[in-house]
C-alpha positions in Angstrom: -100.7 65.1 -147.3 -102.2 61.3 -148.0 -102.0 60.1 -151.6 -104.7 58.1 -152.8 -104.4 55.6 -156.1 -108.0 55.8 -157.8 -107.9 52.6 -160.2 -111.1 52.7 -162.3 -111.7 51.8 -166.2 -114.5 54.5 -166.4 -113.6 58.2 -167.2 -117.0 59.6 -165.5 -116.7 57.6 -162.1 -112.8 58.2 -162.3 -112.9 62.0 -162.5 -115.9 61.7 -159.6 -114.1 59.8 -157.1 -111.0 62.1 -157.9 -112.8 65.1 -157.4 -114.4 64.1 -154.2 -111.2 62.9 -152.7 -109.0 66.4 -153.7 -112.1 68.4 -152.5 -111.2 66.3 -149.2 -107.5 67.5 -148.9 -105.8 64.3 -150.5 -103.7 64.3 -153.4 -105.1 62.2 -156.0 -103.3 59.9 -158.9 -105.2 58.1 -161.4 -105.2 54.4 -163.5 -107.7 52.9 -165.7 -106.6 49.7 -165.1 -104.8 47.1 -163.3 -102.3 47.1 -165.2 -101.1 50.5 -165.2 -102.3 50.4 -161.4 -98.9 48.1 -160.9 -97.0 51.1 -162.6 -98.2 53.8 -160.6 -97.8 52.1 -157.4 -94.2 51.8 -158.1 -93.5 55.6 -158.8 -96.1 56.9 -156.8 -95.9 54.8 -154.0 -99.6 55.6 -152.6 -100.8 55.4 -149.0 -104.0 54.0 -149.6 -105.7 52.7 -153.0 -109.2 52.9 -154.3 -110.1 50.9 -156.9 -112.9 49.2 -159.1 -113.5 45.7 -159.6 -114.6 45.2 -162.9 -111.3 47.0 -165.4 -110.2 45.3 -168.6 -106.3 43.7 -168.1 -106.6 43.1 -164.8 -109.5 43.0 -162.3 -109.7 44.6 -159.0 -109.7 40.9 -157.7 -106.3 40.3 -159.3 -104.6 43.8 -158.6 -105.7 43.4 -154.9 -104.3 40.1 -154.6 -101.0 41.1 -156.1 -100.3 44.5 -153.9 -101.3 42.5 -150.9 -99.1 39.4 -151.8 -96.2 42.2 -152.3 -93.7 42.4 -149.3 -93.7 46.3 -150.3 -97.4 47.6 -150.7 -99.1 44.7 -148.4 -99.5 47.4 -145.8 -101.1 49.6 -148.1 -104.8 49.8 -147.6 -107.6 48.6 -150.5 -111.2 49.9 -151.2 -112.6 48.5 -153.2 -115.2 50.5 -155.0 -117.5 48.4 -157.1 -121.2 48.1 -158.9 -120.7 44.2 -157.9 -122.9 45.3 -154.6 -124.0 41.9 -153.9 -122.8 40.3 -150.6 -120.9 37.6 -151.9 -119.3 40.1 -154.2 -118.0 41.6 -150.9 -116.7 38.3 -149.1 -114.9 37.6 -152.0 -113.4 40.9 -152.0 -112.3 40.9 -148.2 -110.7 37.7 -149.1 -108.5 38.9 -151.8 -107.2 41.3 -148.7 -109.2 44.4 -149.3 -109.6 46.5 -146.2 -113.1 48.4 -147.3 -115.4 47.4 -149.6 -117.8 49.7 -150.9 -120.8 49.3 -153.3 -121.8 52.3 -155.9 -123.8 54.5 -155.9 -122.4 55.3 -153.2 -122.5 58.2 -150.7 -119.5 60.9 -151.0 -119.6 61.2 -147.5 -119.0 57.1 -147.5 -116.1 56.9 -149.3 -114.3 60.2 -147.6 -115.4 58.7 -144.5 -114.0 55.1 -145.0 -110.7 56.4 -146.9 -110.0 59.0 -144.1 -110.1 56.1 -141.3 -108.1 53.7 -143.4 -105.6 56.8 -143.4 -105.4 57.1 -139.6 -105.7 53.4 -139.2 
């Protein structure tokens, strides 16, 4: 079974995207920052990450940057998952190395969708 990091500063839109993505057969570990993200890569060692953009500590910019800069996690796949929906907001985000960039609100089927091919990718 896939594991999926969900890195988001917000409880509501954490437990949300968590809950869609267990109700889609993945197992699911959480951080509320970037921070803490660094941590849980290390134990958890996740096969793809989801994360937000705008998180105290560290933003999604920044934590992207660093797993993709990382001989070990550079492989890993990044969504980013963001209220920044405007299209520079994206570009910049592909450019930090994300491999999906998705604006909220957001459809569940969306997010599934684009985590799921990312999985098989």
């Amino acid at each position: 079974m896939s594991k999926v990091l969900v890195v988001e500063d917000s409880l509501a839109q954490r437990q949300m995207i968590s809950d869609l993505l267990k109700g889609s057969g993945l197992t699911v570990e959480v951080a509320s920052n970037g921070k803490e993200a660094l941590k849980r890569v290390e134990q958890y060692a996740p096969d793809i990450v989801v994360l937000d953009i705008v998180m105290p500590e560290m933003n999604g910019y920044e934590l992207c940057r660093r797993l993709k800069n990382d001989p070990k996690t550079q492989n890993v796949p990044v969504v980013m998952c963001s209220s920044k929906g405007e299209e520079f907001d994206r570009y910049w985000g592909m450019r930090q190395g994300a491999d999906a960039y998705i604006a909220k609100p957001f459809q569940p089927m969306e997010l599934i969708g684009t985590v799921k091919q990312l999985l098989r990718g």
